[in-house]
Chimera marker file (.cmm) of the C-alpha trace (Angstrom):
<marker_set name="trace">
<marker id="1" x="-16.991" y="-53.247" z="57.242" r="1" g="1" b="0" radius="0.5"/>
<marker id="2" x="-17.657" y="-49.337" z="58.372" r="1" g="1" b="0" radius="0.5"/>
<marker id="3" x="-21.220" y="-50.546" z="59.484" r="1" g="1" b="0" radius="0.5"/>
<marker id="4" x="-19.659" y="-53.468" z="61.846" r="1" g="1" b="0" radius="0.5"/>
<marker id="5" x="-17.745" y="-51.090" z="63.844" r="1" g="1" b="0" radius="0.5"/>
<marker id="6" x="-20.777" y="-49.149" z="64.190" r="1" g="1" b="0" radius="0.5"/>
<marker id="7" x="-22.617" y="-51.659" z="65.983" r="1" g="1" b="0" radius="0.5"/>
<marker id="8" x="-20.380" y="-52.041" z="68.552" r="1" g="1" b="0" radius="0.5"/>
<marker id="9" x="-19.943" y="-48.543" z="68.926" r="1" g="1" b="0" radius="0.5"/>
<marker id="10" x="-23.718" y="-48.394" z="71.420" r="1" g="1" b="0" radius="0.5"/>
<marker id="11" x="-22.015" y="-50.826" z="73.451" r="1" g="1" b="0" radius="0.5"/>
<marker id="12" x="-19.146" y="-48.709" z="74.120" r="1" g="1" b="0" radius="0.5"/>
<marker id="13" x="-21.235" y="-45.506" z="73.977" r="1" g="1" b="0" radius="0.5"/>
<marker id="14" x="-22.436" y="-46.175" z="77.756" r="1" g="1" b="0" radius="0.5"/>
<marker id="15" x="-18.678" y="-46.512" z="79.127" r="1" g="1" b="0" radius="0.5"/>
<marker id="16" x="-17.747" y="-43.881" z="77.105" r="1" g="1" b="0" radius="0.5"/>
<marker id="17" x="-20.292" y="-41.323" z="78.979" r="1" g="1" b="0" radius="0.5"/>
<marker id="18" x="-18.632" y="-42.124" z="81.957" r="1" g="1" b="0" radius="0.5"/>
<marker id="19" x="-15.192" y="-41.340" z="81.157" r="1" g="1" b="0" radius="0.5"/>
<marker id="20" x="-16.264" y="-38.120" z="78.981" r="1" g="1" b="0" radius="0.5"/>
<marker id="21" x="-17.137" y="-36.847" z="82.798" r="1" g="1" b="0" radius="0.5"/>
<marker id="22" x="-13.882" y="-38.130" z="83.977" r="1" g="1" b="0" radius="0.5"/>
<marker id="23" x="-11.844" y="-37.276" z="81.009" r="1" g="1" b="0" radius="0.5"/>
<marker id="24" x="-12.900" y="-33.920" z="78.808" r="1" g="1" b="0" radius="0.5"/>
<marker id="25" x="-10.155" y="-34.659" z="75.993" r="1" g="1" b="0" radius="0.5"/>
<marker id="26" x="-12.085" y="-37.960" z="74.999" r="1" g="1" b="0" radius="0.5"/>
<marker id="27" x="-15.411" y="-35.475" z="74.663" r="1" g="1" b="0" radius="0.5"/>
<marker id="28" x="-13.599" y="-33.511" z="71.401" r="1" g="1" b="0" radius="0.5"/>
<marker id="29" x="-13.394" y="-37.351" z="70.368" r="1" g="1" b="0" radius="0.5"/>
<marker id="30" x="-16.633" y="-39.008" z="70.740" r="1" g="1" b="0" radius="0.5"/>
<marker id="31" x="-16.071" y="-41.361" z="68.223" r="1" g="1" b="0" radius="0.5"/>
<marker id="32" x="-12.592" y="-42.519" z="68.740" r="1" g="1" b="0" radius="0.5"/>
<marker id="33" x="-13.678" y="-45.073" z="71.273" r="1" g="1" b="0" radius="0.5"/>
<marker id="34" x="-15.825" y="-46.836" z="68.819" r="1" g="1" b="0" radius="0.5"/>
<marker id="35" x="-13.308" y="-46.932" z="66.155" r="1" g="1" b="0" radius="0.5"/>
<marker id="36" x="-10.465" y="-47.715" z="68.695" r="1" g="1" b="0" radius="0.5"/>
<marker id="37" x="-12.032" y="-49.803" z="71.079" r="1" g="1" b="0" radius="0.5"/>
<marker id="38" x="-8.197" y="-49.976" z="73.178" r="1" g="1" b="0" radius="0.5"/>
<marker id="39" x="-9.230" y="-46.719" z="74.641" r="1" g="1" b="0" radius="0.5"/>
<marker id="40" x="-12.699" y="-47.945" z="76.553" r="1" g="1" b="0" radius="0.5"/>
<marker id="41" x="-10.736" y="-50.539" z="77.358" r="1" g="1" b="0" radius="0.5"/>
<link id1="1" id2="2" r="1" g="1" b="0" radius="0.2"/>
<link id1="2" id2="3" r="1" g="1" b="0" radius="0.2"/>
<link id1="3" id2="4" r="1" g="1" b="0" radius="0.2"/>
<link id1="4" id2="5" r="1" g="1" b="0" radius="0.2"/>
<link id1="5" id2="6" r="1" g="1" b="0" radius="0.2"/>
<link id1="6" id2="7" r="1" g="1" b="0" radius="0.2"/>
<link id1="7" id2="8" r="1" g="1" b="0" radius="0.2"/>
<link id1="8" id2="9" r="1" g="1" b="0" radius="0.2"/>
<link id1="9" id2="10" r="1" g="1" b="0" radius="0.2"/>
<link id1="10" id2="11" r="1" g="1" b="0" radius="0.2"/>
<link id1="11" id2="12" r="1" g="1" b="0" radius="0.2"/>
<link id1="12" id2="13" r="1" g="1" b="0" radius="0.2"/>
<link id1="13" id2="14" r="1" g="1" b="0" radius="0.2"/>
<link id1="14" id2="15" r="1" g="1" b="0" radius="0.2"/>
<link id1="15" id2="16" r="1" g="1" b="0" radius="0.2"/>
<link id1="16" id2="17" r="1" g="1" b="0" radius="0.2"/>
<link id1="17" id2="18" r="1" g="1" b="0" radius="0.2"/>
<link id1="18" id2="19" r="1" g="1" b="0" radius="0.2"/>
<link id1="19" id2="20" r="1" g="1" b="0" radius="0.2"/>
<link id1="20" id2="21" r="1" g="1" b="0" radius="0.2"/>
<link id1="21" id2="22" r="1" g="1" b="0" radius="0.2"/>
<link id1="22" id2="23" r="1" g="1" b="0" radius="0.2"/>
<link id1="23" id2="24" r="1" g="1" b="0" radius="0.2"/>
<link id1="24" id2="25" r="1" g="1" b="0" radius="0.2"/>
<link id1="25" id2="26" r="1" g="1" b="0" radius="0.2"/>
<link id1="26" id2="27" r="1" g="1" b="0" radius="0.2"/>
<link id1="27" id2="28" r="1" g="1" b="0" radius="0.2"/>
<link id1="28" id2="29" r="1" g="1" b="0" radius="0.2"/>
<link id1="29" id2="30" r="1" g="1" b="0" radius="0.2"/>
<link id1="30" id2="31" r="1" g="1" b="0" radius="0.2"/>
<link id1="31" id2="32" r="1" g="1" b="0" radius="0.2"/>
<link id1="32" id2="33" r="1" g="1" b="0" radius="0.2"/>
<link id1="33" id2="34" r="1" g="1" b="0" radius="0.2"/>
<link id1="34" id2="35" r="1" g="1" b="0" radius="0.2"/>
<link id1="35" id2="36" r="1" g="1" b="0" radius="0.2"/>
<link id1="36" id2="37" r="1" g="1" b="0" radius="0.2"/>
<link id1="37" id2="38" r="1" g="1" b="0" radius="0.2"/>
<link id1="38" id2="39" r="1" g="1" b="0" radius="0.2"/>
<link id1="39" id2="40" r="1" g="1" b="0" radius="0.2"/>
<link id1="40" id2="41" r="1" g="1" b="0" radius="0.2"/>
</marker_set>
């Protein structure tokens, strides 16, 4: 199931650059927005 989430994580990764500029506290969690996909949101 791990592996699933991490397939949609690349999806996600390109939003999530643009909000690590906007918001620094999401950089010291990269990852969170793959594994809690409410945040991109």
């Amino acid at each position: 199931k791990g592996k699933n989430k991490v397939a949609a994580a690349p999806k996600v990764a390109k939003k999530v650059e643009a909000s690590k500029v906007v918001n620094p506290l999401f950089e010291n969690r990269p990852q969170n927005f793959g594994i809690g996909q409410d945040i991109a949101a």
